[in-house]
C-alpha atoms as one frame of an Amber mdcrd trajectory, in Angstrom:
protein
  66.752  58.260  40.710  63.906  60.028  42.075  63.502  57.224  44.938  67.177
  57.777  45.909  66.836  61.608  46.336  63.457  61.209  48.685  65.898  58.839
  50.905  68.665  61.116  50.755  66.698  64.102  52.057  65.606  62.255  54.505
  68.661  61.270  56.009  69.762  64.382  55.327  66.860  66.091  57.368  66.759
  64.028  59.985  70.399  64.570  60.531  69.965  68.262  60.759  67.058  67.627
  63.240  69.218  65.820  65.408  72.569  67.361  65.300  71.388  71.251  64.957
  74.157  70.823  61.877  73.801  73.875  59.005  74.358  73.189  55.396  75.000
  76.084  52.784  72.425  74.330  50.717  68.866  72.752  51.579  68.663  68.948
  52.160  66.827  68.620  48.532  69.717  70.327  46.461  72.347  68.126  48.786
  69.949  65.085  47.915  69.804  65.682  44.543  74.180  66.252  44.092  74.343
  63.169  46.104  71.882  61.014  44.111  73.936  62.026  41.108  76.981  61.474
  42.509  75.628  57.726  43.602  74.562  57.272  39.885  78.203  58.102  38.773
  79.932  55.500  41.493  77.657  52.812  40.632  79.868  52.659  37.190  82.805
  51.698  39.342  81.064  50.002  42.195  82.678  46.610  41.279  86.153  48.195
  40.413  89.423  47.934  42.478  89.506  51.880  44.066  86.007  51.734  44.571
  86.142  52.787  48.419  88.556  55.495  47.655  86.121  56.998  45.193  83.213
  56.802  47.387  85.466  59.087  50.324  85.856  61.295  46.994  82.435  61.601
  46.132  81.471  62.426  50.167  83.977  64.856  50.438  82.357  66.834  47.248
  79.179  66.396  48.486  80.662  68.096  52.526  82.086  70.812  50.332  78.974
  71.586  48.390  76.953  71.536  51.904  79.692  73.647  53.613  80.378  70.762
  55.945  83.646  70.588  57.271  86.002  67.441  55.957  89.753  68.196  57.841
  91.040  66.543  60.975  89.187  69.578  63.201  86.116  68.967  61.980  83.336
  68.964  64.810  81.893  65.861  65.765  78.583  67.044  63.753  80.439  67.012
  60.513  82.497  64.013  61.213  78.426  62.235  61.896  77.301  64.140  58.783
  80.302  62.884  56.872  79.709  59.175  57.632  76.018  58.936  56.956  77.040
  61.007  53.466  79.691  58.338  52.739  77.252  55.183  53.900  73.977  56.543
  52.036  76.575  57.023  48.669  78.074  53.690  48.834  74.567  51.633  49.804
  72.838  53.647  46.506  75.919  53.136  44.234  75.912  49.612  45.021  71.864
  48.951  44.638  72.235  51.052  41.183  75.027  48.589  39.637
């Protein structure tokens, strides 16, 4: 799990370098949620509903980071909200 997390927060940080986006939490906490959150998907990761549940799982992980998820989102969050949903489903699929 540990591997996951380093390769979260680095996403996650590099992201923030780039974009100037702000998250309610640091990159490590977000890392950490999202590694769990990987851990629980990789369950269902060959399950009918899988996608759906992986958009689930990156919207809790925008909310917990304060990142907006609604149609006027900013084009920051809407970047933030795709690497969260492509990191989730690459790690939930490797962990299965």
């Amino acid at each position: 799990m540990n591997h996951d997390v380093n390769d979260f927060e680095g996403l996650l940080t590099s992201a923030i370098a780039e974009t100037g986006a702000r998250m309610k939490e640091t990159p490590r906490a977000i890392a950490l949620y999202m590694s769990e959150r990987a851990l629980h998907l990789s369950t269902i990761a060959h399950e009918p509903g899988f996608e759906q549940a992986v958009r689930a799982e990156r919207n809790n992980v925008a909310m917990r980071a304060g990142i907006e998820t609604h149609a006027q989102a900013s084009a920051i969050d809407f970047q933030l909200l795709g690497l969260i949903q492509g990191a989730l489903r690459v790690a939930a699929v490797a962990l299965a």
